[in-house]
Phi, psi and omega in degrees: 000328185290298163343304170317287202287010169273313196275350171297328175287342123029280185277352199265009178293144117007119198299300223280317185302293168336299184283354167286344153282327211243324221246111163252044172249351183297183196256153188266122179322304164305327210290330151286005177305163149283171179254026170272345175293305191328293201317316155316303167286322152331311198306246129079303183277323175301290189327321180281327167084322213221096214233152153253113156286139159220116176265126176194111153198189187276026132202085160287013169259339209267326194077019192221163179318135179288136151102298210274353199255002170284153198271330167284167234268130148321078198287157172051021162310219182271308170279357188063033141326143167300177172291182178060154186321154168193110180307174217172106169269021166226315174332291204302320164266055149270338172299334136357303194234023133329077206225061174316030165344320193285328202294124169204096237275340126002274192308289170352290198280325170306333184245007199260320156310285170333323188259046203010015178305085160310027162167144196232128182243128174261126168291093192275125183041124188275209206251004162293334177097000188294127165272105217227067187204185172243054171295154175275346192249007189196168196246303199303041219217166173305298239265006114324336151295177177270345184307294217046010183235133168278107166310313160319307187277343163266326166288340174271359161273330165310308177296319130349272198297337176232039176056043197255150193271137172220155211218151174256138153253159215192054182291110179321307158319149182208110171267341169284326193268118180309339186261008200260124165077042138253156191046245196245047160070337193302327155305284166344300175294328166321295183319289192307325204262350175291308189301275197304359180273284189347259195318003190221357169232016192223000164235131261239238210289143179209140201266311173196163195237150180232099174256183176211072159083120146256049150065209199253183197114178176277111193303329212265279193303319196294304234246324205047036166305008176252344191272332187279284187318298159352287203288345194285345192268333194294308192291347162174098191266032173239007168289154176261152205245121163266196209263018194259004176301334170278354209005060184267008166272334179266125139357095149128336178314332201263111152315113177294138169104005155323135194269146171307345184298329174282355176238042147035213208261338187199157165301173202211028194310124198242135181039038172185128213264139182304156168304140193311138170177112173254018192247014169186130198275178190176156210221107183247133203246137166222197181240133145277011188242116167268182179216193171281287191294011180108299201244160178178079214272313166255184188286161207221120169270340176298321191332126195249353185182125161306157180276129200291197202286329142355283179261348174283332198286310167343315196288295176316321220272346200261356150310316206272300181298002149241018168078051102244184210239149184236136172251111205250135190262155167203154183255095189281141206291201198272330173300330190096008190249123123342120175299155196274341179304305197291311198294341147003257164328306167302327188271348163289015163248313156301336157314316203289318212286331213279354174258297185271354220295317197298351182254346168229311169314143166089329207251173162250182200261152171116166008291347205278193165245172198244171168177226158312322184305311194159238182157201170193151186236133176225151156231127157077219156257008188262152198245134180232108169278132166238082148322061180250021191211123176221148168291118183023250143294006193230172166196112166288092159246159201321186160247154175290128168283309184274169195277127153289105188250017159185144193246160180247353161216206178291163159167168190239112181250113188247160146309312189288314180180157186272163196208100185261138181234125169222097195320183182264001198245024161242035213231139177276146175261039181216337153179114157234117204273138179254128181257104162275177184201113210248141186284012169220185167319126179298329193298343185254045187240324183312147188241107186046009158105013139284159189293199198220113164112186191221192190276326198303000000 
């Protein structure tokens, strides 16, 4: 039945859409930019700097991890489970008593805002299989629930109507779907690639897509990550793609002779923020919700603490002082509500961008490197120190080739080194951003297009 109803839809695609199920030799949309085509398509996404992840399906009734925390076996995972299905009598039926009444993806997208946040990627299906959409191809879905309602489709008319960039998670892994990571996966993949026509062609412009990994194996034979990609680009060829379809994010993953096109637009550095690197963007997805164990992606009853106001404004300024964007996650309760502590934090983090955002939309990391100390961002001729560490009153940095021709504090500019003075009862312990203002581009104080200076 499933099968049947993916190839009637099919038919019911577009000639170009179509032959992207069928055909895997069409040609990838991307493979061939210029990179002033890239750069276009990109801009938008270098620029926001500041995105909201949302981990939500149902289970937030349970208070425990999505996905990781069922209990039955992970095929083709971590443990090296058989293929195929194996029921979770309890996981499996929480959607059963699934009713988020409270949800109201308006408000969402209103605080997502509040938090200077440009675009929001939702998690249309977790690596559990629950779908939270009105798909055709499983039972396994919201509109299954007592809920009834497509989530997917009111937060992305919300995010629409308020010019907000909106984005999908997509996990490839299916631990629910009876086909997955049997023989050689081509049912599965059938499946999979149905599911993304559905999400890429019925809710209207989607901004960048988030898969996470296909476990273990070969992805490209196993996974038919040149055919998934293909198709995601062919259905709507102006999204950013990040780099796990290919599953080319972990250290050791990448098979020689990969065409770079399968490692898409960007890197993906998970709960920890990345290394300065400006010769390829990346996005590090983090969590605001701490736990005992570390990670907690969803909603959590264990949750033991938020990550203070601190270490989120930290997370940003030092994604953006190493050229990349932090995708900061929050975990919606069993109600459909953001809890009122994280919509908080957020909105104390939109305080902070509606004073700095101009030292983060827009600019790139450098000249200076970033490291314990703080860092820095420049557009144009100005330079933005994120100061989070000072030697008493001063912070010592490399030197400049151009004249600093206005500064937001004291300092001394030598041939040797700039020299910042700020008393301590004037200095944020939390980021105190220095506006330098430089009499040429800041962009030529790099060196071969690296940063300036060391880490302390």
């Amino acid at each position: 039945m499933i099968l049947a109803a993916i190839l009637a839809m099919v038919a019911c695609l577009p000639a170009a859409s179509a032959a992207g199920l069928t055909n895997a030799t069409s040609p990838d949309l991307h493979a061939n930019e210029t990179s002033a085509q890239r750069d276009a398509r990109m801009k938008w996404w270098m620029e926001a700097r500041f995105g909201m992840f949302i981990h939500w399906d149902m289970s937030s009734l349970a208070g425990t991890e999505i996905s990781w925390s069922r209990k039955s076996t992970r095929p083709l995972d971590v443990d090296k489970a058989p293929a195929g299905y194996v029921e979770d009598p309890v996981y499996d039926h929480l959607y059963e008593r699934f009713n988020p009444t409270n949800f109201n993806a308006t408000e969402w997208v209103r605080l997502a805002r509040a938090a200077g946040m440009k675009y929001i990627v939702f998690t249309a299906k977790h690596h559990g299989g629950f779908c939270m959409w009105d798909t055709k191809l499983t039972t396994y879905s919201i509109m299954n629930t007592p809920f009834k309602r497509d989530v997917v489709g009111e937060l992305a008319d919300a995010c629409h109507q308020a010019g907000m960039r909106f984005g999908l998670y997509y996990s490839p892994r299916d631990w629910h779907q009876p086909d997955y990571g049997v023989g050689d996966n081509t049912k599965y993949t059938t499946y999979m690639k149905g599911q993304l026509t559905e999400l890429l062609t019925r809710y209207g412009r989607m901004d960048c897509l988030w898969f996470d990994g296909f476990g273990a194996g070969d992805s490209i034979k196993c996974w038919h990550a040149d055919e998934i990609l293909a198709l995601v680009r062919r259905l709507q060829p102006h999204i950013v793609i990040n780099n796990r379809c290919a599953n080319l994010w972990f250290p050791g993953n990448n098979p020689p002779g990969v065409p770079p096109s399968l490692a898409a637009d960007h890197d993906t550095p998970e709960g920890t923020i990345g290394a300065f690197q400006n010769n390829r963007p990346w996005e590090t997805c983090h969590m605001i919700i701490n736990t005992p164990g570390g990670y907690a992606w969803s909603y959590r009853s264990d949750q033991t603490s938020l990550r203070p106001f601190s270490e989120c404004i930290q997370m940003l300024a030092g994604c953006a002082t190493g050229d990349g964007n932090l995708l900061l996650d929050v975990g919606p309760n069993a109600l459909g509500e953001i809890p009122a502590d994280q919509a908080g934090r957020l909105r104390e983090m939109g305080g902070w961008m509606r004073k700095n955002g101009e030292s983060i939309y827009g600019t790139r990391g450098g000249p200076f490197h970033n490291g314990v100390w703080g860092g820095s961002t420049y557009e144009g001729n100005k330079v933005y120190l994120h100061v989070f560490k000072w030697d008493g009153d001063r912070r010592v940095l490399p030197p400049l080739k151009a004249r600093i021709v206005k500064c937001s504090v004291e300092f001394q500019q030598t041939a040797d080194a700039i020299t910042l003075n700020l008393p301590p009862d004037k200095q944020d312990k939390t980021d105190t951003v220095v506006t330098l203002e430089l009499s040429a581009p800041a962009a030529d104080e790099m060196a071969d297009g690296l940063p300036l200076g060391d880490k302390k």
